[in-house]
C-alpha positions in Angstrom: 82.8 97.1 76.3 84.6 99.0 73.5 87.2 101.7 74.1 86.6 104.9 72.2 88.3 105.2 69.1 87.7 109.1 68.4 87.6 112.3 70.5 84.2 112.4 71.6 84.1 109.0 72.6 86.9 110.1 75.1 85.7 112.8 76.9 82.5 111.1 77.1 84.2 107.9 78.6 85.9 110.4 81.0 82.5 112.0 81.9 80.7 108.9 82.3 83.8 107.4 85.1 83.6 110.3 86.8 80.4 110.9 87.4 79.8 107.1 88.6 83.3 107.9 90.9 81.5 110.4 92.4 78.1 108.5 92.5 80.0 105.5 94.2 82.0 107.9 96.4 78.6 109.0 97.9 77.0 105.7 98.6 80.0 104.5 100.4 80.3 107.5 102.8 76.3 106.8 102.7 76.1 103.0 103.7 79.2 103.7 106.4 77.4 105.9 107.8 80.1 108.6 107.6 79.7 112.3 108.5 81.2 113.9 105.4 82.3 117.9 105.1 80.2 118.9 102.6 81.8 121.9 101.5 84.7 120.1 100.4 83.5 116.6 99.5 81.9 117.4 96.0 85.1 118.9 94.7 87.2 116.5 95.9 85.5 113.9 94.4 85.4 115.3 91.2 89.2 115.7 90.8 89.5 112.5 92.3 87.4 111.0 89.6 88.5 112.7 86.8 91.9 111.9 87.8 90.9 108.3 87.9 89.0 108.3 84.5 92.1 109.9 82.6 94.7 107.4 84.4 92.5 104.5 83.6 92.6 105.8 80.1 96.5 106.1 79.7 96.6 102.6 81.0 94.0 101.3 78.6 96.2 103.1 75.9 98.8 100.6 76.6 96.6 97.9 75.5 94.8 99.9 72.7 97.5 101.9 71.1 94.4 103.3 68.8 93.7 105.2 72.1 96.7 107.3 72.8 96.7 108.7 69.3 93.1 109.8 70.4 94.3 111.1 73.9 97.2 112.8 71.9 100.1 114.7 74.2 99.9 114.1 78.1 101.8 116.6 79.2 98.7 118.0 80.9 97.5 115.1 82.9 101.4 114.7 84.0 101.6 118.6 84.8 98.5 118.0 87.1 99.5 114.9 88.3 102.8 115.9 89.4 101.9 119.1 91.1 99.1 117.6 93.1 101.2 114.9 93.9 104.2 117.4 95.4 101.1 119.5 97.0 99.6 116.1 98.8 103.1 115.0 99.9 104.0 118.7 101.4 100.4 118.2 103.0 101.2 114.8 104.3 104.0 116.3 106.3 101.0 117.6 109.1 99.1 115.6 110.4 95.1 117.1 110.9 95.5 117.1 114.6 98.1 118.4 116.8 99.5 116.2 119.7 97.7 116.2 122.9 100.0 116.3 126.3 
């Protein structure tokens, strides 16, 4: 397996994870047997792989430093990253249900 080493290689790296996220996101709720909202799931599953892919490739930049030149500045992924994660925690503070008495 070879990291990519110029600019389309990336995207297509981050295209290729998240489509087999979402792929693997599917057979899971699948074989469990899960109802799933569909109006929701698809898009939620994207972000959630693209998130995935680009976090796998920051890390992978660590051990390829060939790779964050091609990745370049990361202020975006850290702007989306830090606003989603201040939107899940105020979300978190709910929970889906109310209390029965």
């Amino acid at each position: 397996m070879r990291l990519p080493v110029d600019e389309d290689g990336f995207y297509l790296w981050i295209l290729c994870m998240t489509a087999g996220y979402v792929v693997a996101a599917y057979a899971i709720s699948f074989f469990r047997h899960t109802s799933v909202n569909r109006s929701h799931f698809g898009l939620a599953r994207v972000f959630d792989g693209s998130t995935f892919a680009v976090s796998f490739m920051l890390l992978m930049g660590i051990v390829q430093p060939d790779l964050i030149k091609v990745i370049g500045s990361t202020k975006p992924f850290l702007l989306v990253a830090g606003l989603v994660g201040i939107l899940y925690s105020i979300h978190a503070l709910w929970p889906d249900k109310p209390p029965t008495t």
